[in-house]
C-alpha positions as CSV (number, residue, x, y, z in Angstrom):
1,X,0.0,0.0,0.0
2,X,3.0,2.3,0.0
3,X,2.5,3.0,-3.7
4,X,-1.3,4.4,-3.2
5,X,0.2,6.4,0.0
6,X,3.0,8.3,-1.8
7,X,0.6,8.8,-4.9
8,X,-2.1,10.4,-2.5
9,X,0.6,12.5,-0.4
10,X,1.9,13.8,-4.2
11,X,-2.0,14.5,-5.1
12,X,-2.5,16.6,-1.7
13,X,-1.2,20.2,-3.1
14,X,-3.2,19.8,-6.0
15,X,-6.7,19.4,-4.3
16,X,-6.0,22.3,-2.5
17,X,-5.8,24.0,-6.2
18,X,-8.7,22.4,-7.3
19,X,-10.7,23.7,-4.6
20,X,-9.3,27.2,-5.0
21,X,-10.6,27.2,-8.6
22,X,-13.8,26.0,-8.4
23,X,-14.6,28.5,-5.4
24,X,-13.6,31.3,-7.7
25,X,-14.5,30.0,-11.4
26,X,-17.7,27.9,-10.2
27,X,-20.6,30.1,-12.1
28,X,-18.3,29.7,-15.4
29,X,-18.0,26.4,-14.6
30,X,-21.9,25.6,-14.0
31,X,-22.8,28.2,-16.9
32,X,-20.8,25.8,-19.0
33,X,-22.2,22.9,-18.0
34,X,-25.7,24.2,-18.9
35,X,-24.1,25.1,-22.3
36,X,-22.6,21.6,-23.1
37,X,-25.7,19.8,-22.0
38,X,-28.2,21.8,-24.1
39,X,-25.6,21.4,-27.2
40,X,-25.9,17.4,-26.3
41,X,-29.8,17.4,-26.2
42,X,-29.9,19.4,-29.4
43,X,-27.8,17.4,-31.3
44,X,-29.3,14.2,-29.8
45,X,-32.3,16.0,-31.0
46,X,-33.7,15.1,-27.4
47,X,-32.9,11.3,-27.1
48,X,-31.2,11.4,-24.0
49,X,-32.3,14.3,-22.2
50,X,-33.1,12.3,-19.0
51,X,-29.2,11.4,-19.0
52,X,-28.0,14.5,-19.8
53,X,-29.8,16.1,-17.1
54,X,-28.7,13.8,-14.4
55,X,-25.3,13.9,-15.6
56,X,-25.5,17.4,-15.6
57,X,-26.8,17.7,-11.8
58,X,-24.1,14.6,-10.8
59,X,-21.3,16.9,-12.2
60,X,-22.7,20.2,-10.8
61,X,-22.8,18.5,-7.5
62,X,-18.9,17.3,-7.7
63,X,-18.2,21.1,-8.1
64,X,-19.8,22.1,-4.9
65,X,-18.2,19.2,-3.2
66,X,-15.2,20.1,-4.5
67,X,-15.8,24.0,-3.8
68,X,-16.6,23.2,-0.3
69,X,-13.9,20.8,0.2
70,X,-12.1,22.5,3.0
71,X,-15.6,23.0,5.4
72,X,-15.5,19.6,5.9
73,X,-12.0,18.5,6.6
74,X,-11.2,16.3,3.7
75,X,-13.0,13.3,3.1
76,X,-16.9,12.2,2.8
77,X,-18.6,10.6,5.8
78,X,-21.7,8.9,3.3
79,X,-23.9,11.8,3.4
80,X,-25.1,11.6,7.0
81,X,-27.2,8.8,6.8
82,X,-27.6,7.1,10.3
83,X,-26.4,3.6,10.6
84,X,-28.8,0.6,10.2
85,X,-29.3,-0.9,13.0
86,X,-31.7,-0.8,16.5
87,X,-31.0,2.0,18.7
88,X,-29.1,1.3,21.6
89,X,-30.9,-0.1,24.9
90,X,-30.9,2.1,28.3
């Protein structure tokens, strides 16, 4: 496991960057998005437009993750869904 430790400790700096951008290029970003998908669903001549518009929303929400990455200390918990199971007995 060395291998995938020095490959994420060489990756580190560069999230920090990626955050930084998409906090201050993020409407570009999303205004692009909206651009690429309605070019898709043209040319597609409305095919796929269920697809396009959760691929759309999927990569919109990777932005905001990766705009908010700092808030939340680095990795993702499972989006605070309680763990199945009973609750525990007094």
């Amino acid at each position: 496991m060395g291998l995938l430790d020095n490959l994420k400790a060489r990756l580190e700096p560069a999230k920090g960057k990626v955050s930084d951008l998409a906090q201050q290029h993020g409407d570009k970003i999303d205004r692009g998005l909206d651009k690429m998908a309605r070019t898709v669903d043209e040319r597609t001549k409305g095919k796929y437009s269920d697809r396009i518009q959760t691929g759309t929303g999927k990569a919109k929400g990777a932005m905001d993750r990766l705009a908010h990455k700092e808030d939340d200390g680095g990795g993702d918990t499972g989006g605070g869904t309680p763990p199945a199971g009973p609750p525990p007995a007094s």
